[in-house]
Each structure stands twice: as C-alpha cells, then as structure tokens.
C-alpha positions in Angstrom: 14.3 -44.6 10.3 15.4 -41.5 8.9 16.6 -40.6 5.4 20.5 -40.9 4.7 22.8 -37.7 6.2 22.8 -35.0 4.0 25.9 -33.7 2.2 28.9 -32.8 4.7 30.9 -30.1 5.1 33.5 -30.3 2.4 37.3 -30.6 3.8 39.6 -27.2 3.7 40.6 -26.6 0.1 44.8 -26.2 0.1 45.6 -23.5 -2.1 49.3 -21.6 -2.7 50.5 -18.7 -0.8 49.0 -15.7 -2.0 50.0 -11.9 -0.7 47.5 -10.4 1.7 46.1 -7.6 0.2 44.4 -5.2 3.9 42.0 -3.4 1.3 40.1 -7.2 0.8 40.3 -8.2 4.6 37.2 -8.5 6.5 38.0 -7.5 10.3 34.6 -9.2 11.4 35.1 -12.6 10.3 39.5 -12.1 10.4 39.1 -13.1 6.7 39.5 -12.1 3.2 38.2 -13.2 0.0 40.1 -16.1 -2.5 39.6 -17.8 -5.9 38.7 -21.6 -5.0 40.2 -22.8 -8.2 44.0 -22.4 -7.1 45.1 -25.3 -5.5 48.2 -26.8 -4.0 49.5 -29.5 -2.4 48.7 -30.1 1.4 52.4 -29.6 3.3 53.4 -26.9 1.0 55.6 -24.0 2.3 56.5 -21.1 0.8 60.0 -20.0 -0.3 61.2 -18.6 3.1 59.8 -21.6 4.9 57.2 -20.3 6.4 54.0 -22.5 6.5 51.0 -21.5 3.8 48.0 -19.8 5.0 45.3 -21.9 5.6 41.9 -21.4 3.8 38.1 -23.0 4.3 35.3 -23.1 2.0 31.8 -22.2 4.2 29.0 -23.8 2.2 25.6 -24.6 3.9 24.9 -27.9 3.2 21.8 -28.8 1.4 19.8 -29.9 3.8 19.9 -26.8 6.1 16.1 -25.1 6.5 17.8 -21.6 6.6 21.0 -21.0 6.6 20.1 -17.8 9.0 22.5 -15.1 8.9 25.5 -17.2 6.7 27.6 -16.2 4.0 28.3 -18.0 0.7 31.9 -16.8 0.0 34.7 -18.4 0.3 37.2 -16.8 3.1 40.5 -16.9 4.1 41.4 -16.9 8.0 44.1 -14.8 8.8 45.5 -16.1 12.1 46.8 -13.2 15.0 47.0 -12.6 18.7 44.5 -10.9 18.7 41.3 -12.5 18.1 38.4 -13.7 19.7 38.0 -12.7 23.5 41.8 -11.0 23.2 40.7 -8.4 20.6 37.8 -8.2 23.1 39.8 -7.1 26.2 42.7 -5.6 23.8 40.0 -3.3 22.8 39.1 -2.7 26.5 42.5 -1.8 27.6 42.5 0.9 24.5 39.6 2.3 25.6 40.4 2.2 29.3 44.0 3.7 28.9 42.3 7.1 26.7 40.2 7.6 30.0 43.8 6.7 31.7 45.4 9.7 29.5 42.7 11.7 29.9 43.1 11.9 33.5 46.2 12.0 33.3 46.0 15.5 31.3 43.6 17.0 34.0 45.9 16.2 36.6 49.3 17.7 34.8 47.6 20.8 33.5 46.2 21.7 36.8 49.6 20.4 38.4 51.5 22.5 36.0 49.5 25.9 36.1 49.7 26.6 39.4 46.1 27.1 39.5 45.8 25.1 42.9 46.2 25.4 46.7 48.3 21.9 47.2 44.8 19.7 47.2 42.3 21.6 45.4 42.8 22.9 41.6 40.5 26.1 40.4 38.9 25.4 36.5 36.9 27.9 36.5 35.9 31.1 39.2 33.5 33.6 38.7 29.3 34.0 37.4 27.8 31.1 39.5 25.5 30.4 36.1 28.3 29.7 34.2 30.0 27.8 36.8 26.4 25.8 37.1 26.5 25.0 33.4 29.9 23.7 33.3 29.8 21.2 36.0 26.2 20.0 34.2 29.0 19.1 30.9 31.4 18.1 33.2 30.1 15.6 35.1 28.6 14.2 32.3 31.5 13.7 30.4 32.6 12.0 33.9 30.0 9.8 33.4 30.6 9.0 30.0 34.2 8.2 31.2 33.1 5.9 34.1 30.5 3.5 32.0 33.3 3.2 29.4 35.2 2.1 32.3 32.4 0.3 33.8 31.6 -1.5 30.4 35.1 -2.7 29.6 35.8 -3.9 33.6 32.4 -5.8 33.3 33.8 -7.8 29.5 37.2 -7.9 31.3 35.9 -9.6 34.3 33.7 -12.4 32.7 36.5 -13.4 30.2 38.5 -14.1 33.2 36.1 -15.8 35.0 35.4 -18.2 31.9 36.4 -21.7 32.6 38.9 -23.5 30.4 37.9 -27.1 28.9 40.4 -28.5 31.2 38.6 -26.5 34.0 35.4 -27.8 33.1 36.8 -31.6 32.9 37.9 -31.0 36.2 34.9 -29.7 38.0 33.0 -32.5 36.3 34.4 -35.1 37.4 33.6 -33.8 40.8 30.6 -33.3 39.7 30.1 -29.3 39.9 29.0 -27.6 36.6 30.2 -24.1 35.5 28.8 -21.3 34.2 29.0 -20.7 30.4 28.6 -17.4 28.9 27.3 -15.6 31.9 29.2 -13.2 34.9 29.8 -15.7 37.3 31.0 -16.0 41.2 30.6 -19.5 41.0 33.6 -20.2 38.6 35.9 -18.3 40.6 36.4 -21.7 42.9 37.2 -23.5 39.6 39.4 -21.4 38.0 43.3 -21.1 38.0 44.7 -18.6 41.0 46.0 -16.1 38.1 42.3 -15.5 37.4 40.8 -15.4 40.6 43.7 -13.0 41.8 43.6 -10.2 38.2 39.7 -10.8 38.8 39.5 -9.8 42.7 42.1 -6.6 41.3 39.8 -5.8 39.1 36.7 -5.8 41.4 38.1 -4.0 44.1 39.6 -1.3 41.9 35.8 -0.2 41.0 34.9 0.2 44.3 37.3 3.6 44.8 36.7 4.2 41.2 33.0 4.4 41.3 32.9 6.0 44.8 35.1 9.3 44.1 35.5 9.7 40.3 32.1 11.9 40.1 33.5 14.3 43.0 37.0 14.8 41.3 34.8 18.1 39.8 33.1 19.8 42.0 31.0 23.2 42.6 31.8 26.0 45.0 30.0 28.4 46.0 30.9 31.7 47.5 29.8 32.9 50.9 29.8 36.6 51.2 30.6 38.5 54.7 28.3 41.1 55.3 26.8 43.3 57.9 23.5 45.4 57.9 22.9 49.0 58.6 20.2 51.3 59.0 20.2 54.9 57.9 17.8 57.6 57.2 17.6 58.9 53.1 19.3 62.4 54.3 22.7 60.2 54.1 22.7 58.9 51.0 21.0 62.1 49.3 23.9 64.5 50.3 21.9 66.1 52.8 24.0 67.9 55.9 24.4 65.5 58.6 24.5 66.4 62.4 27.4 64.0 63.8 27.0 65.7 67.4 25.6 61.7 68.6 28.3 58.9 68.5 27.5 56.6 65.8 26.1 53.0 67.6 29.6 50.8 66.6 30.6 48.9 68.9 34.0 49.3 67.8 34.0 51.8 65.6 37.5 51.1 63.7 36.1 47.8 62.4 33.3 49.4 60.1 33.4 51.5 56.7 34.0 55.5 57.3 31.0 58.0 56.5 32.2 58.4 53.2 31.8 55.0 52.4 28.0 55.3 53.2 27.4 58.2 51.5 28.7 55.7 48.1 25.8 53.9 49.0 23.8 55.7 46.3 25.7 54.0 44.0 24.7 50.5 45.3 21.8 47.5 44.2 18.5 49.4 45.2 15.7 46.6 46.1 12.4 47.1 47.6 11.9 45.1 50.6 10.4 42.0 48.8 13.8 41.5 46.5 15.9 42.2 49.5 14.1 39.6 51.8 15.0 37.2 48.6 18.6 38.5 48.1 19.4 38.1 51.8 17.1 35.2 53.0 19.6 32.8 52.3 21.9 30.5 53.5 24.5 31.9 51.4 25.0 35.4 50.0 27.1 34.8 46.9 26.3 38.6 44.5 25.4 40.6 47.9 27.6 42.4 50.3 26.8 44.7 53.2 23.5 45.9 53.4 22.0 49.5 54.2 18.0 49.5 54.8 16.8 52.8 54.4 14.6 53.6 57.4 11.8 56.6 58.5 13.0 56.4 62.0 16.4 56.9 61.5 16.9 60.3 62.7 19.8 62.4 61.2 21.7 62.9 64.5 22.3 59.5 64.8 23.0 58.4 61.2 23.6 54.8 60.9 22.8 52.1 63.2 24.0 48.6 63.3 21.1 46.4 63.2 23.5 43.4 62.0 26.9 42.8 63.6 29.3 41.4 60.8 27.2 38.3 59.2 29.6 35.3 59.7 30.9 34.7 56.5 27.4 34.7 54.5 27.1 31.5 56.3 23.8 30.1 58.5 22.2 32.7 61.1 19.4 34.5 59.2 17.1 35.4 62.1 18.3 39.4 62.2 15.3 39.2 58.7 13.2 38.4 61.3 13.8 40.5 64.7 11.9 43.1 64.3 8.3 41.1 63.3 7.2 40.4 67.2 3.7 38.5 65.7 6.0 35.5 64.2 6.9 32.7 66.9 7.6 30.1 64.5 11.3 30.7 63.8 14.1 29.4 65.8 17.0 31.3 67.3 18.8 30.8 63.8 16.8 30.6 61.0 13.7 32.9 60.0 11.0 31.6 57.6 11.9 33.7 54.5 7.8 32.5 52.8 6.6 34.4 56.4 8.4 37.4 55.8 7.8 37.5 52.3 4.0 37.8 53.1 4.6 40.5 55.2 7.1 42.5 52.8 5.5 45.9 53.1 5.5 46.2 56.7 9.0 44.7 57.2 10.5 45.8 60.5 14.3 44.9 61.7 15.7 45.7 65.2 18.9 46.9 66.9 21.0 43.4 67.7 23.5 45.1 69.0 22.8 47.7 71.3 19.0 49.7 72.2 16.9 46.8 70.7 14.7 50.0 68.9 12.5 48.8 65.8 13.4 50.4 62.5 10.7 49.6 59.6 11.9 49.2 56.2 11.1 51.5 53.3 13.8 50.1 50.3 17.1 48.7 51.1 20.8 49.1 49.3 22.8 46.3 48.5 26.3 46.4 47.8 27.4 44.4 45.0 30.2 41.9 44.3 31.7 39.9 42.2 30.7 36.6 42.4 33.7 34.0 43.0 31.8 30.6 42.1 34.4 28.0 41.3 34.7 25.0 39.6 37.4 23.0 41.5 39.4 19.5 41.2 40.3 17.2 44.2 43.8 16.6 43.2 43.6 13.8 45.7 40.5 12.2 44.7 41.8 12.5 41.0 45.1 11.0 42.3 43.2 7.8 43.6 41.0 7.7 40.6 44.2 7.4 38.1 45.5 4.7 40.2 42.5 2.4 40.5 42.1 3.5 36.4 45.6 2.1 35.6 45.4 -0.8 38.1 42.4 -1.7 36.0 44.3 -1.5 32.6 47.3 -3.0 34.0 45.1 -6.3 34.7 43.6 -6.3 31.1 46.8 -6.3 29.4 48.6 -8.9 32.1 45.1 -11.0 31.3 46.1 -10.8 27.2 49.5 -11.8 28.1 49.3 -14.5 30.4 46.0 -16.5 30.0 47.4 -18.6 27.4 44.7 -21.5 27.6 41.3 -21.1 25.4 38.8 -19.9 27.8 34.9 -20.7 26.8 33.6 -17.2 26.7 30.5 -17.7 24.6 27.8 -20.2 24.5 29.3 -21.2 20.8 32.7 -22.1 22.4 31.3 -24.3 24.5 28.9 -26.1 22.3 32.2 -26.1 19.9 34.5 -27.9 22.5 32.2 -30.2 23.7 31.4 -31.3 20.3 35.1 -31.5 19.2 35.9 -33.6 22.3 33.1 -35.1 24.1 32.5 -34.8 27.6 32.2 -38.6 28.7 30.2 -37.2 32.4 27.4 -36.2 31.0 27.0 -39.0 27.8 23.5 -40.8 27.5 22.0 -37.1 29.2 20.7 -35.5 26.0 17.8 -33.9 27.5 19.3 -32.9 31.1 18.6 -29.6 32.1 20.1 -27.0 34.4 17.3 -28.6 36.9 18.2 -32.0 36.2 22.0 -31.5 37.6 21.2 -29.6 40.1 19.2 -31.8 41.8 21.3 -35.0 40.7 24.7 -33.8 41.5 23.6 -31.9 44.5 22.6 -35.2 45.7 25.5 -37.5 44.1 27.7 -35.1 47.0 26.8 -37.4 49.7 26.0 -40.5 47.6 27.9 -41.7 44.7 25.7 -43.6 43.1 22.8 -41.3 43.8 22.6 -40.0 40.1 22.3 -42.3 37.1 21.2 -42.3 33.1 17.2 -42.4 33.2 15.4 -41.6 29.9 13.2 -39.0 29.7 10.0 -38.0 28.4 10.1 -35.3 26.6 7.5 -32.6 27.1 7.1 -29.5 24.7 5.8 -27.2 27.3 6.0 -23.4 27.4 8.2 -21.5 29.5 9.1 -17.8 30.5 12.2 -16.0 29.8 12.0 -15.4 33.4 12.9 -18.9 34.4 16.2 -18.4 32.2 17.6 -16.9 35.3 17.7 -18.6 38.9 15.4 -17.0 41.5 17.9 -16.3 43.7 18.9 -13.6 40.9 15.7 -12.5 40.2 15.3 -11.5 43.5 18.7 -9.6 44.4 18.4 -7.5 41.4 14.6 -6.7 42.1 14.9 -6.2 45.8 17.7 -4.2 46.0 17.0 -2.1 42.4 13.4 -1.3 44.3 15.1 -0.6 47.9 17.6 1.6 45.7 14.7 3.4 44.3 13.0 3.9 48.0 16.4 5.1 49.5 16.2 8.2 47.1 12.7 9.1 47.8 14.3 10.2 51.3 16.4 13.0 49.7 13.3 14.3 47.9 11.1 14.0 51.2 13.3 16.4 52.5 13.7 19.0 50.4 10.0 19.1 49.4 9.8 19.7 53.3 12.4 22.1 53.4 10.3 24.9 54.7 12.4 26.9 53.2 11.6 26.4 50.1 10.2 29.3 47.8 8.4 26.9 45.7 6.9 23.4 45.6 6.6 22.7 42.4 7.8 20.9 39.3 8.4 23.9 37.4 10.2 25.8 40.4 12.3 22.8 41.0 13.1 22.5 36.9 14.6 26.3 37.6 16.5 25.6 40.4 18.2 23.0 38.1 20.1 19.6 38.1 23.3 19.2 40.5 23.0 23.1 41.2 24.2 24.1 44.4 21.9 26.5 46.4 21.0 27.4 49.7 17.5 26.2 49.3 18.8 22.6 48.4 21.6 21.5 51.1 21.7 18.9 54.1 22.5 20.5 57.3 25.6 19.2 58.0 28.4 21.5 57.7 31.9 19.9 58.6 35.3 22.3 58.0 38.3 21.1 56.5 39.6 18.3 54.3 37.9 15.6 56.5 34.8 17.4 55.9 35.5 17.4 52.6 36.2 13.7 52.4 33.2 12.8 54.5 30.8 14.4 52.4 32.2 12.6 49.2 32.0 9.2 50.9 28.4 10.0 51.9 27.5 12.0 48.3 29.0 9.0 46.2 27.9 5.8 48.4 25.0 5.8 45.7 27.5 5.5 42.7 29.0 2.1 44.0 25.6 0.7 44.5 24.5 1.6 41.1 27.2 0.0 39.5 26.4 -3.6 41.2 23.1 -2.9 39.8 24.3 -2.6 36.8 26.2 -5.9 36.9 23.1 -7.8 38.5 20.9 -6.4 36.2 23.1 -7.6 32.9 23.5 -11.0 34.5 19.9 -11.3 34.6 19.9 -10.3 31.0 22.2 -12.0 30.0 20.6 -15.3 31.1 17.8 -14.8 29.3 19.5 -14.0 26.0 21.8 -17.2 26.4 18.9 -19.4 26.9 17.2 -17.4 23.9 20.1 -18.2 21.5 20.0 -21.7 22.6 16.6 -22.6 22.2 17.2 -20.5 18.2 19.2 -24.1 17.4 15.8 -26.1 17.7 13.9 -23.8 15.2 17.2 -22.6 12.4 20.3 -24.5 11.2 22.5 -21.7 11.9 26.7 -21.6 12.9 28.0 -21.6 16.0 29.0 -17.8 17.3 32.6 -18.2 18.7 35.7 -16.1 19.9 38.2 -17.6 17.6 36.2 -18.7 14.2 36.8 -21.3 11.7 34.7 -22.6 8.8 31.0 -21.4 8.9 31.8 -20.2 12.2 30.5 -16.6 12.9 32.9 -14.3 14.3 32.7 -12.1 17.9 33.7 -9.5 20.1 31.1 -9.4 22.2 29.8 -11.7 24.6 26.5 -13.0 25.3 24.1 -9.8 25.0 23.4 -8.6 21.5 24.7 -5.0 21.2 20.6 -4.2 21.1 20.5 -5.3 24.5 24.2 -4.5 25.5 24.5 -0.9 24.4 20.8 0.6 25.8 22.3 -1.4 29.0 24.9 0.3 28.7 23.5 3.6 27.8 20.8 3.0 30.5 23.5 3.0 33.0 25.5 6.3 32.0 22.5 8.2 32.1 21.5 6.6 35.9 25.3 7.5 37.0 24.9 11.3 35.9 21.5 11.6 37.5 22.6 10.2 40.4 25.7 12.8 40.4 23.3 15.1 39.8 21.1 14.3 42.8 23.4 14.1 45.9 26.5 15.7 45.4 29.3 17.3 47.0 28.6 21.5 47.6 31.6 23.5 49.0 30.8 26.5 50.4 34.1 28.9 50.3 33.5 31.6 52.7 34.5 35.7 51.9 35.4 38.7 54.1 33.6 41.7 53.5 37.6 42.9 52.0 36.9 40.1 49.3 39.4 38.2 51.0 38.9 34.2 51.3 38.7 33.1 54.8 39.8 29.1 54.9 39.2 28.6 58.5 35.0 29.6 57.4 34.7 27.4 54.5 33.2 24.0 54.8 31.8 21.3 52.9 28.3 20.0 52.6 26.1 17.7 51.0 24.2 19.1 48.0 20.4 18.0 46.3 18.4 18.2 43.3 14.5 17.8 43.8 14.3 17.4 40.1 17.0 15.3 39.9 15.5 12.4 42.2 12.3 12.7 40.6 14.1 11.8 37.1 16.1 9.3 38.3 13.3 7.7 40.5 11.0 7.9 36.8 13.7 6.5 34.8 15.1 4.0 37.4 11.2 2.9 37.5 10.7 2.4 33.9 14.0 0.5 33.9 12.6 -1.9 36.2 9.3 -2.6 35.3 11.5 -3.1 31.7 13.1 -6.3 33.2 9.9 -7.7 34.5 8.0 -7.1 31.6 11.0 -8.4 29.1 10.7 -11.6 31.8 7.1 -12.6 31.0 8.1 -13.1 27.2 7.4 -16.4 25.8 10.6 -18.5 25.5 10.6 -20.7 22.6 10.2 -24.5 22.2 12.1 -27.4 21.5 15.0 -27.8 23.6 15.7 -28.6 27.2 16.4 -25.3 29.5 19.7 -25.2 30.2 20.9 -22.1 31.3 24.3 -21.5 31.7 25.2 -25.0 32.4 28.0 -26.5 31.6 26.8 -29.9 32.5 23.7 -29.6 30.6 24.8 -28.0 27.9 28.2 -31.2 26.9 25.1 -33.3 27.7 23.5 -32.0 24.4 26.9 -32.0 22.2 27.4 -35.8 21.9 27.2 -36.2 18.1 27.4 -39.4 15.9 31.3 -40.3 15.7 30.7 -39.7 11.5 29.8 -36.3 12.2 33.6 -35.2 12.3 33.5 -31.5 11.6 29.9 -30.7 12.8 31.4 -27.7 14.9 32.5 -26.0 12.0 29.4 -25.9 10.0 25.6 -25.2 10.1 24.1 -26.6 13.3 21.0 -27.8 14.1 19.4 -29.4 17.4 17.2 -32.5 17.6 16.8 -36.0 16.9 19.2 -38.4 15.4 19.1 -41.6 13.9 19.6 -44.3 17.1 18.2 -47.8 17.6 15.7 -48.7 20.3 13.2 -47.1 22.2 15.0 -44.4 23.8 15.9 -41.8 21.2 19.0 -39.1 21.2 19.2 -35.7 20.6 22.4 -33.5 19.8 23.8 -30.9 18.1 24.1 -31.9 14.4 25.3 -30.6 11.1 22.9 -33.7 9.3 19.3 -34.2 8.9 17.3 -34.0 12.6 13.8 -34.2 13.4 12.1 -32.5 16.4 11.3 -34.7 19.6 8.1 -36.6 20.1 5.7 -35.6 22.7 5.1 -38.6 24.8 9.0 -40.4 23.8 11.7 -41.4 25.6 15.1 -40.1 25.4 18.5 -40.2 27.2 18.5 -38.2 30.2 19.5 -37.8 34.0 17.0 -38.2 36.9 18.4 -38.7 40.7 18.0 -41.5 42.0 
C-alpha cells in the first residue's frame, strides 16, 4: 500500500581518538564538532586503554517534511555524570546552596557584630523613611531568594517522582499507568522508598520555608512616651511667672522642672490641625511630650497636666478628644481623629487628671526626637529558614548520588524507552487514550478479562487545551486560586473601613505605601513578647504557604497542556525526540516539560505574587520608648501589619493571572493524534514500531500510519514514510468490555 521506507538513519561512524578541544564543545547538545572522513576500526582503544569516544552522524532522512528545529552537523557526544535530569538538579543544588550561603552570611554577620539582643539582630535604626525603603529592597530580594528556591524544589521534586522503565513495567502489569512528564502524587505509590522518602523531605521542608522566610526581615517602629501639658504663652516668652499656686502634678518629682518648660520655645511649633495629625495616632514615632499653649491658662498656675504620662506612644488617644462635649461617637479609648480634624479651630482638651476644667487650644509645642525605626532580623526564624534551606540541598545532591536508574523525566524519554523496548501491555492499542485506560483498567480491577484489543475508529475531532488536564485539576487550581483571591479582599475591607483612616483613596493609599508600617494600617491585636512575635508571623505568612501550592497546581495545569501540545506537534512535523541524556538526532534538555516561555513568566509570575503578598500582611513590631529615650521591653509588642494598595495589586494581578489560565485553556488543540495526557499506558501504546525500524528513537520522528495488512490499520511513532489516519477507519485500540 504505501511506497518503500525511506532512507534510514545511517549507523555511528567509528573514528580514532581525537583530543577534546572545550573552545569547540557545545554544552547544549554535550557535543562538539568532527571531520566525518577519519575513520577507524570499531573496538579500537587508545594507547592507555581507555575505550575511544564515540561519535554519531545526525542526518534527516529524506523523507522528513521538516526537519523542525535539527542540525546538520556532525557531533561528538561527550559522555559525564552530569547530564540530562542530573545537570538539571546539579544546577538546582548550585543555585540552592548560594541562597544556603547567603543566609548563612546574614546570620554570622549579625551573630558576629554584636548588633543583637540574643533573638533579634538590628540592620538598620533611625529615619522611619529610610527604614521603609529598605525593607521594600529587602523583602524583595527575599523573594527573589524564595522562587529560586521554590523553582529548583519544584524541578527537584518531579525528577524524583519520575518513574523508572522498570517502574513502569511494573505498574503495568498491574495495570496502573504513571504519569510522564508531569508533577505527580500518583507515582509516589510506584516508586522506589528512596524517592518517596527525599521527595516527602523535600515537601515538608517548604512548608517552614515558605511560612517564615519573608519575616526573617522585619520593620519596627518606635513608640514614643509622652505626656501633655497646658501652659499660658507668659512661660515660654520669658515673662515673670507667679509660682505662689502649686503646680497640678500629681507627683511632682516624676515631671520636667520649670526650666525645662521654659526650653519649650525651642520645640516643633504646630497649629492645632498638624498637632491633631502628629498626635492622633496609634503610635508617636518623631513626637515627644506635648505643651498646648492655652488662653485660660492663667499665670499663677502655670502648667497643667491635661495628659498623665501617654503609655508608651501606644493605643489610648481619647485625651484629643475630652474637651469636645458635642462628639458622642468615640469610645473610652480611641477618638475619631477626621472629627476633630473638622473642628481644628475650636479644639478644646480637659484636665484628666485633676479639676476636669476645659482649656481651648491656640497652637501647640511638640518636642522632637529622634526617630528609632529599625530594621531587625529574627535570628530564630533565620535559624529555621537555613535548616529547611540546607535540608532541601542536602536532598538534591543525595538524589544525584543515589538514583542510579534512568528516570523518564520528559515526554521524549518515554517515547524513547518504549520505542527501544516495547511495552508488550499495551501492543495492538495504537489509538488508546488517557480515557481509553482509564475506563478499561479501572474496570479490569475487579474483572480480568474486562478489557481487551478493540479497533477503533478514528475520529479527527477538535479539542481544547483545556481537556489536556483532568477536571479534578482544573477545579483545585480554580477554586482555591479564586477563594485565595476572596480571602484578601477581607484585609482590604477592613482597612478601607478603618474609620480612622485620613483618606479613602487610591492616591492616599499609593502614599502610605507597600508593606509600610503605620498606625492607620494595623489589626488590633497587640500580643507582648516572643510568643506574640511568633504568633503574628504564623498568622502574617499563612498566605505564603498557600501561594506556593498555587504555584505548583497552577504549573501542573500548564504543564499538561504543553505535554499534550508537544505530542500532538509529532502528527503535523518529523521532528527528534527531546530527551535528558541525548544521542543521535536527539535534542538535548535541562528543563522539563514547560518551555522556558511558559516556565520563566511562571516563574516570574510567582516572585512578584510572593512580594506582594509580603507586602500586604506582614509582621509590624512596635518597640515602645520612655520619655528618657530609653526602650522599655516589657511595652513593646508585635502586631499584624496591611497595605490597602498592596491587596489591590495583588488582587489585580492575581486576577489577570487567572483569567490567563482560562483563557490559554479555550485554545484550539491540534489534530491528528489520540489525547493522551500524561499516560504512560497510552503513550507505550503509540511506540510499537515495525521490528526494521531499529534506531527510530534516535532519529527524526514522525506519528501516523504504517504499512500493516488487513482492515485494521496501525499507527506509531516512526522515523519512515507515514500517512495521516482515515476518518471513518479502523485501527488497533482498547475499549472495555
């Protein structure tokens, strides 16, 4: 019926040893480039008797339609240890021991500088602007850190998971098909107990990882102790004082000495607007005590203590409020600071301590201070971080070292085994499909003989790239990236609410800034001490961990769709196989089964979502000052921190990624081969070549219809002459019976 084969392959030239020359080798393809015409006898060795390199000729034969992507040279393969999927996770365990050093640096140079208190280390004190700039960089180098980890765990973890032919064989016979070229769950009841137990390390180290590293940097800001005072302009003008009343202290050898006031000229002058600002806050960072210049202040009594001793900058600001009888709508703790504002110029504060008199406001002095912002480090956290980090590259290089059997990493491995040695439980089921052994063998459980060779008749019809991936995936990813997406409008709810809030809007929110700890911007939930601390990074990072399984779900789900992409190419081009360990025609790889278009934005896509997510909860430690500038431990606490423009980036972005995967799943697959997914089954059902077709593996390969007697044609994977199936024919396939 058809023409005879076209030319084959040509067998490996033997040439004589020749000296490797590095400047001519090609790292992609682990070869360099030859002269054909040297030849020597097959068996030769050379003079220290050590076996000859060997060398291959790739030629296309003549018959290919395109030859797509496929060099013309001849190449010499240069054998190592590391090639194919070991270069692959050698070059993971380089990348994941730098962040490994890196860390390690941190921790010794804050260990070694003594600028720590035992648990926290200090990078950085001082302007709270600069300290918010620096933990923008530094949590985004974090980040850059923690998808490099992420990305290399991820290649790591489905090279281990990658049956074995001998894996494969075995789950056959039992009739249970692997997964091929995919993450996979389902392998890890197949595989050998080595794997399962470096892959279940691996796993469970991320989970510490990915919850803490983003709060080994943190902000903190400073809480300011401060009381408030009212005086009458006579003090801080100069003017002769009559001290013949008692000043109103309640103890009067815990407060400044006249001479201190009369300083007061020196101080922040603010009208009564900028002073409601400055002091309507949770936490007075650049303030100190405060002296409000008032009418009724008379001179024999001097200064009066409207505000006994602020606790530590932190929580009660209803004294801005006391004196405004009109306003009901503040609690016995916090005093709408919008309410006051509105009323500026007839701002009124009373005596809390003693007569309960009104004094009204006419400009107020501020005391200034230094501000003691801090960038700090969790030695802990870091501590656990660097041990989950080097758990992780411990597992990479034990996985170099011990796996010594050929895993199938890639779809071209595969499709190269089961050519080379054909898989005798799937023969006569050329156009089986992932569907067809799912229902056959899930049946065959219970019955035997439940599942036999049917032909098939073979249908050209048009699918989705969306039915590349199960619906079972389809719907984790989708379900839990959109619940994801509605968790963080909670956040956002509440500090649009925050009726504290001096603005509303975008651009008021794009000042306040990204991961910037302020008063406006902070759960209420203030818990002392390191289990505070602790607590607060659980709750701040719980996020991280579930971004980082969405990040794994969602490259699965791409990563089906680009296998069965690849696959159906064989139908359309006579192309080579791409495998882990080349030979021939073969191209080389170091990645897996998304193209580094796909892979990197992935990638890229997922750095970006970590930082803004680090950017929109976080952890905010609030370190608490006496009025001496003296830090008070016992006052400091940790809270949880928010960034209203933060959540609406990441809710934008997060929503574009999204709709991205649907919309990439309504493209057009292409025609002319059964859907197999990631099958194993399916896919050894398509590799049973003619028994002339010895080195098919190694050359151009294309997919269709051989030569075969009878009414029930076969298709496989073929370096000869195929045609394209037949609307309407039979073929060999697999139907339940």
């Amino acid at each position: 019926m058809f023409a005879e084969p076209g030319p084959r392959l040509p067998e490996p030239f033997n040439f004589p040893p020749i000296d490797f020359d590095p400047l001519k080798y090609d790292f992609e393809t682990n070869a360099i480039e030859v002269n054909p015409d040297d030849t020597m006898s097959s068996g030769s060795v050379s003079p220290d008797g050590t076996p000859p390199l060997r060398l291959s000729r790739a030629t296309s034969p003549a018959n290919s339609t395109s030859g797509k992507g496929i060099s013309e040279k001849n190449i010499l393969r240069v054998p190592g240890h590391f090639q194919g999927w070991r270069m692959g996770v050698a070059l993971c365990a380089i990348t994941t021991g730098t962040v490994l050093v890196i860390n390690l640096i941190l921790i010794t140079w804050i260990a070694a500088g003594g600028g720590h208190d035992g648990s926290l280390g200090v990078i950085q004190q001082g302007s709270c602007q600069k300290t918010k700039h620096m933990s923008l960089w530094l949590h985004l180098a974090i980040n850059v850190l923690s998808t490099l980890l992420l990305g290399a765990s991820n290649y790591t973890m489905q090279c281990l998971s990658s049956p074995t032919r001998e894996e494969i064989n075995t789950a056959h016979r039992q009739r249970i098909w692997l997964d091929i070229g995919i993450p996979s769950l389902r392998n890890l009841k197949q595989i050998s107990w080595g794997k399962i137990f470096l892959w279940w390390l691996m796993a469970l180290s991320s989970i510490p990882l990915h919850l803490l590293y983003n709060s080994v940097v943190f902000s903190t800001l400073s809480a300011q102790e401060y009381s408030v005072f009212a005086s009458s302009a006579e003090l801080v003008n100069g003017t002769a004082l009559n001290w013949t009343s008692p000043i109103n202290f309640a103890d009067p050898e815990l407060y400044p000495t006249l001479q201190y006031f009369q300083n007061a000229s020196k101080w922040q002058k603010l009208d009564n607007r900028d002073c409601i600002k400055a002091y309507g806050q949770d936490f007075v960072s650049a303030h100190g005590d405060l002296l409000v210049i008032s009418p009724t202040v008379n001179a024999t009594e001097t200064i009066v203590v409207l505000m006994d001793g602020f606790d530590n900058g932190l929580g009660d600001t209803s004294w801005l409020c006391g004196g405004m009888s009109q306003m009901t709508e503040f609690d016995s703790y916090n005093c709408p600071v919008n309410a006051v504002l509105g009323q500026a110029a007839n701002w009124t504060l009373i005596d809390e301590t003693t007569t309960g008199q009104t004094y009204p406001v006419q400009y107020c002095l501020s005391q200034p201070v230094e501000e003691e912002c801090r960038i700090q480090v969790s030695l802990v956290i870091l501590g656990i971080v660097i041990a989950c980090n080097a758990t992780k590259a411990l597992c990479m290089l034990l996985a170099i070292r011990h796996q010594k059997s050929q895993p199938l990493v890639t779809l071209g491995d595969a499709i190269e085994s089961f050519l080379q040695e054909p898989d005798p439980t799937t023969e006569g089921m050329c156009l089986a499909g992932k569907a067809n052994f799912n229902s056959a063998w899930h049946e065959s459980s219970s019955n035997s003989s439940a599942w036999t060779n049917k032909p098939i008749e073979w249908s050209n019809g048009r699918h989705w790239w969306f039915s590349s991936a199960s619906l079972k995936r389809w719907l984790v990813c989708n379900i839990l990236c959109v619940a994801t997406l509605a968790a963080a409008c909670g956040p956002l709810t509440l500090g649009v609410e925050n009726p504290d809030l001096t603005s509303r809007t975008l651009s008021y929110f794009w000042q306040l800034g990204y991961g910037t700890v302020t008063s406006e911007s902070m759960i209420s939930w203030s818990l002392p001490g390191t289990g505070g601390l602790l607590m607060a990074v659980l709750v701040a990072n719980s996020p991280q961990v579930l971004l980082s399984f969405l990040y794994l779900t969602y490259n699965g789900l791409f990563t089906c769709m680009l296998l069965a992409n690849e696959w159906a190419g064989y139908a359309h081009d006579r192309q080579s196989l791409r495998v882990t360990s080349p030979v021939g025609s073969q191209r080389s790889t170091y990645r897996l089964q998304l193209p580094y278009k796909y892979g990197v934005p992935l990638l890229l896509l997922s750095g970006i979502l970590h930082w803004l997510v680090s950017q929109s909860l976080f952890l905010a430690r609030i370190s608490a000052f006496t009025s001496e500038g003296i830090e008070d431990p016992s006052s400091s606490i940790s809270q949880i921190g928010y960034s209203n423009i933060a959540i609406i980036t990441l809710l934008a972005l997060g929503s574009i990624v999204v709709l991205l995967g649907i919309f990439n799943g309504f493209r057009r697959g292409r025609l002319g081969m059964p859907l197999v997914g990631s099958c194993s089954a399916a896919i050894s059902a398509a590799c049973h070549k003619q028994t002339d077709d010895k080195d098919a593996a190694k050359g151009l390969l294309m997919w269709g219809v051989i030569e075969t007697e009878g009414e029930v044609g076969h298709c496989c994977f073929t370096s000869f002459q195929v045609e394209k199936p037949v609307v309407g024919r039979l073929y060999a396939g697999l139907n339940a019976g």
